[in-house]
Each structure stands twice: as C-alpha cells, then as structure tokens.
C-alpha positions in Angstrom: 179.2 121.0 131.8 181.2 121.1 134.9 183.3 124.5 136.2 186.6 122.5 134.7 185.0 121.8 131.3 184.0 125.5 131.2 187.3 126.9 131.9 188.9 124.5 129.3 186.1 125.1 126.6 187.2 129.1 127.6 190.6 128.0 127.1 190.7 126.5 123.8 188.4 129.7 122.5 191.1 132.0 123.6 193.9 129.9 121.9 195.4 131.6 118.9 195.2 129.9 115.2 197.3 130.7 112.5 196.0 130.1 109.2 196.9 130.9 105.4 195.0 132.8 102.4 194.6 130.8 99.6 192.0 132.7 97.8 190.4 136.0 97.5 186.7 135.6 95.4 185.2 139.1 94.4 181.5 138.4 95.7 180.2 142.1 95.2 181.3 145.5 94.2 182.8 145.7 98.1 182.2 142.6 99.0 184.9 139.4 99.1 185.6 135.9 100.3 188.9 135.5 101.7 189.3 131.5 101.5 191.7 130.1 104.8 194.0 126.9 104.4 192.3 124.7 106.9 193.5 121.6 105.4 195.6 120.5 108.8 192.4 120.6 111.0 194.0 123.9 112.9 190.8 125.6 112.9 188.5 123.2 115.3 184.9 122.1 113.1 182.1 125.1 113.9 178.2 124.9 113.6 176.8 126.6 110.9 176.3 130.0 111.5 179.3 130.8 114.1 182.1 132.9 113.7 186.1 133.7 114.2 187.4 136.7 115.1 190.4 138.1 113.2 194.0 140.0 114.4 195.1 142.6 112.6 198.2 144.6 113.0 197.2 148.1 111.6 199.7 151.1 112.0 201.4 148.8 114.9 197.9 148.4 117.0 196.0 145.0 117.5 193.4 145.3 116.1 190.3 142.0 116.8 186.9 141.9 114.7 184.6 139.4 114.7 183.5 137.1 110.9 180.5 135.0 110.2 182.3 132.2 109.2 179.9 131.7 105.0 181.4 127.9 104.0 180.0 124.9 105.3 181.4 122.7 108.4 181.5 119.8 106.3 183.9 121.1 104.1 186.4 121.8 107.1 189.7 122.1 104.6 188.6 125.7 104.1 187.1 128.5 106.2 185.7 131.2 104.4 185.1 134.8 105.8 182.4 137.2 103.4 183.8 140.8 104.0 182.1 143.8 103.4 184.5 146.9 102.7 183.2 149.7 104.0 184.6 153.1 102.9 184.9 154.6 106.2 186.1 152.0 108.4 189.2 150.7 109.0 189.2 146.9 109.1 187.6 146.3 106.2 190.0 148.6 104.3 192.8 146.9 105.8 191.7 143.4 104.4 190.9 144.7 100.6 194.3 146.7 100.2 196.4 144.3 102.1 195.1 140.7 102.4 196.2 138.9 99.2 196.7 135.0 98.9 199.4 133.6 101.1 198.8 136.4 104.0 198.3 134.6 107.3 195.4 135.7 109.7 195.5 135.2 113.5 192.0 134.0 114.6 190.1 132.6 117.9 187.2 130.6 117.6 184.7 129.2 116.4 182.8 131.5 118.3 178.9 132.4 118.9 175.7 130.9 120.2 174.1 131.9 117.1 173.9 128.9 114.9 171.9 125.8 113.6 172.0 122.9 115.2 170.6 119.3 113.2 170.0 117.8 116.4 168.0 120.2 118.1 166.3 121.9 115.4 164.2 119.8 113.5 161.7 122.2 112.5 161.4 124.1 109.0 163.9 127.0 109.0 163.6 130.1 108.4 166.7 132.0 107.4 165.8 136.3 107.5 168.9 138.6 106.1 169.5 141.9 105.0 173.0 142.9 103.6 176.3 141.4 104.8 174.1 139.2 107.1 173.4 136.6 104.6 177.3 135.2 105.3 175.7 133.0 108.2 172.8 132.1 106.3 175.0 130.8 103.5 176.8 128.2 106.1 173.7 126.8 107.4 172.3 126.4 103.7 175.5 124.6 102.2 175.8 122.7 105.4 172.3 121.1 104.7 173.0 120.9 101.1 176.5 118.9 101.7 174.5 116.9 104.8 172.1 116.0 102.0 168.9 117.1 104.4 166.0 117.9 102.5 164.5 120.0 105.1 162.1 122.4 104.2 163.9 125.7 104.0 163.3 129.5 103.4 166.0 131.9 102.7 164.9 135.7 102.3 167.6 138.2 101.7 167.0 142.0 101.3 169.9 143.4 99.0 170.0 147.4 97.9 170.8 146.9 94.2 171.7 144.6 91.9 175.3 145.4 92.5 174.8 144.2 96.3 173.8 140.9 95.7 176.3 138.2 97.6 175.8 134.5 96.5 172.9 135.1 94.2 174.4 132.6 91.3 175.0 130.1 94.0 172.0 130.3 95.9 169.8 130.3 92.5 171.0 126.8 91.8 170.6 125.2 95.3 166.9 125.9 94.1 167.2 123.0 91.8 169.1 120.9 93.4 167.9 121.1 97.4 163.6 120.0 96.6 162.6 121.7 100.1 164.8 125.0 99.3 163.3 128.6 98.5 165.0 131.7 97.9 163.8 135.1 97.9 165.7 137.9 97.1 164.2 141.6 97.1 166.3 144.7 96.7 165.1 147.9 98.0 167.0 150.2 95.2 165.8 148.0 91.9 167.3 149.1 88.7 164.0 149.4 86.1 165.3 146.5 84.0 165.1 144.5 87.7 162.2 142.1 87.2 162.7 140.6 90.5 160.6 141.6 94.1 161.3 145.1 95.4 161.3 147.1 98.4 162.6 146.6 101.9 162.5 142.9 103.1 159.7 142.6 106.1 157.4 140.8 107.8 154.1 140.8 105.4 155.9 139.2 102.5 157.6 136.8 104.3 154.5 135.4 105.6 153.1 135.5 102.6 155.8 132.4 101.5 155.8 130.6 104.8 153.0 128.1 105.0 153.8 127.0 108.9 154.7 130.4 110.4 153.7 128.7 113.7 156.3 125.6 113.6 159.1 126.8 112.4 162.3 128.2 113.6 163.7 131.6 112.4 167.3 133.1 112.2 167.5 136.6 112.1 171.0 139.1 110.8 171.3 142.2 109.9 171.2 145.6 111.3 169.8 146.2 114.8 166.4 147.9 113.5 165.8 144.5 111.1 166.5 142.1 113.9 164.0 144.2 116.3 161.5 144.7 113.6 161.5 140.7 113.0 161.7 139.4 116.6 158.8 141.6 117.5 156.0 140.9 114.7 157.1 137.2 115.0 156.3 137.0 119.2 153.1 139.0 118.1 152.2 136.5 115.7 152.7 133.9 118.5 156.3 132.4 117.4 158.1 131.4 120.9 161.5 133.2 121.8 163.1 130.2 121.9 162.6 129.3 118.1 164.0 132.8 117.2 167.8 133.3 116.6 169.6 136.5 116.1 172.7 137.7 115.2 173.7 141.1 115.0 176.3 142.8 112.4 175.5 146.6 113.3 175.5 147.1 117.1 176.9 150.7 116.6 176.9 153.3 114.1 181.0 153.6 114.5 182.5 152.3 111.1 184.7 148.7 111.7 
C-alpha cells in the first residue's frame, strides 16, 4: 500500500457514521445487543472480529469507546454491538439507561487488526474467550456459518454463572447445523443443578478437545491475565506467534 492509500484508508477510518437503533436484545443479566440500521451500506463491510468505536455525549463531554462488532459481515443490513454494563463505569450505564430503539450512534470504523480472514487462514480455528470477549468470537462463527465453510472449528468460552452466559441458545444449535463446529462452555461459579464443565477456562482442557494443537490458528479475548496465560503456554507448546491473535477488553482496571 502506497503513502497515499494509507492516508486515505486513515481518512475514511476517521470519517464519522451515523447510524440508527432498531433493536435492543437482553443477552444477559447486564448484558445487551443494541442492533444498528445498516440497511444503506453507511457502515463500510468489516472482517469478522473488528470493531467500531462509539460517541457519546455524557453530561456535555465526548465521550469515544471502542465495540467488538458480534453479527456477521454477510449480513451487513445490521451491525450489532454485545454490551456489558458494568455498575461502576460510565459508558456502559449510559447505553442501558438511555439507548433505546431509534437513538442514533456516531461511530468510526470498522476498526482493528484483530480478525479472521478466509483467505489467509485456512487452518482449523481456534476461538479462546472469557466474559464479554466472546462478542468477536460470535462474528467470526456466524460469518462461517452464513459463508457455509465447514471448517473445523473450536469455540471455548469461560462464563461465571449461569446468569453470564451470552449466546449460549445460539451457539448450542450451530452445533447441529455447522458438522466441523464444537462448543465448550465452562463457568467458574456453577450453580449445583449446573451439569455442564466447571472451573476457570485454561490451557489443559482445551488441549484436551483439540486434536491438531500444532496446525491450527488461535484467537484469544478476554482480560489481560487470560490472553497472557494463553499466548504463553501456546508458544511453549510450540504454536508460532503468527497463528496467535489477541484482542484485549481489560487493558486497565479503570471502569469504561
């Protein structure tokens, strides 16, 4: 890419979108899908796994975060953003008390070098999550389901309870209908009526479900400590560095 393509790829980035809620979808106890109208091609088409970042005017201040974008790129008329509330912070407060359907949302993107790419990766994936961090996960996963790829795929996703779960109904049928698909789901807080795996997501059980460790191609998000953990056992076990992706959602302990 030449200087001028650079500066003009930087350009478009920076331009501001405009873009409608049509839907809000309760995901989780503090968890929601705020659903954009996309249907006029405003937002450009993204990779799986790339995000937006968001404008909000909060007590007369600017206010930018940053969104996994969760729906698919082949289903462009909509872009979805998977928010966590947290308590404490002030964005996601914002967007749970004042968001409702026909809000409009300034946003620049798609944004990110963290994503899957059908050209480039042909290996199996491996898709590692904890938390909030299964929103990019969820775009790669419906974008091969709507692409119709039957690649082999492995989705783990560490919850806390039952009450955490995001996508679990969703992702339980892609089981059946996607034949190289598996999901595994552990929460580290199980209920005693949970018959389902337990304890913190990490790298002895998910070696125990991938049969080619060696030639496949991981994306890792979640918190920092998760990511790090990951990264390192998979370089010890002789993964290269350039088959491991990671995306971080917790580079500070300051509530967003």
């Amino acid at each position: 890419m030449t200087l001028s393509q650079q500066q003009n790829s930087k350009k478009q980035d920076e331009q501001l979108l405009a873009l409608s809620v049509i839907e809000v979808v309760q995901e989780a106890d503090e968890v929601r899908t705020f659903r954009l109208d996309n249907s006029k091609g405003i937002f450009p088409i993204h990779k799986p796994g790339m995000f937006t970042k968001v404008c909000l005017n909060i007590d007369g201040n600017e206010v930018w975060r940053s969104f996994s974008i969760s729906s698919s790129p082949l289903q462009p008329e909509n872009i979805d953003l998977t928010i966590k509330r947290n308590s404490q912070g002030q964005v996601g407060n914002y967007f749970f008390e004042q968001i409702r359907p026909g809000s409009r949302l300034l946003l620049k993107g798609p944004l990110g070098r963290f994503y899957y790419d059908q050209e480039q990766h042909r290996e199996p994936l491996v898709l590692l999550c904890a938390g909030i961090g299964i929103t990019p996960m969820m775009s790669i996963v419906r974008y091969l389901q709507d692409f119709n790829q039957n690649r082999l795929c492995y989705l783990f996703y560490g919850a806390r309870t039952h009450r955490d779960i995001i996508f679990d109904e969703e992702t339980r049928q892609l089981i059946t209908q996607m034949p190289g698909f598996h999901y595994y789901l552990t929460l580290s807080q199980p209920t005693p009526h949970w018959l389902g795996y337990c304890g913190y997501l990490n790298f002895e059980f998910m070696q125990s479900k991938v049969s080619q460790l060696l030639a496949s191609r991981f994306f890792l998000c979640g918190p920092n400590r998760f990511n790090q953990d990951f990264e390192e056992q998979l370089l010890e076990a002789g993964v290269p560095q350039t088959f491991i992706h990671s995306e971080q959602f917790h580079k500070t302990r300051k509530p967003q």
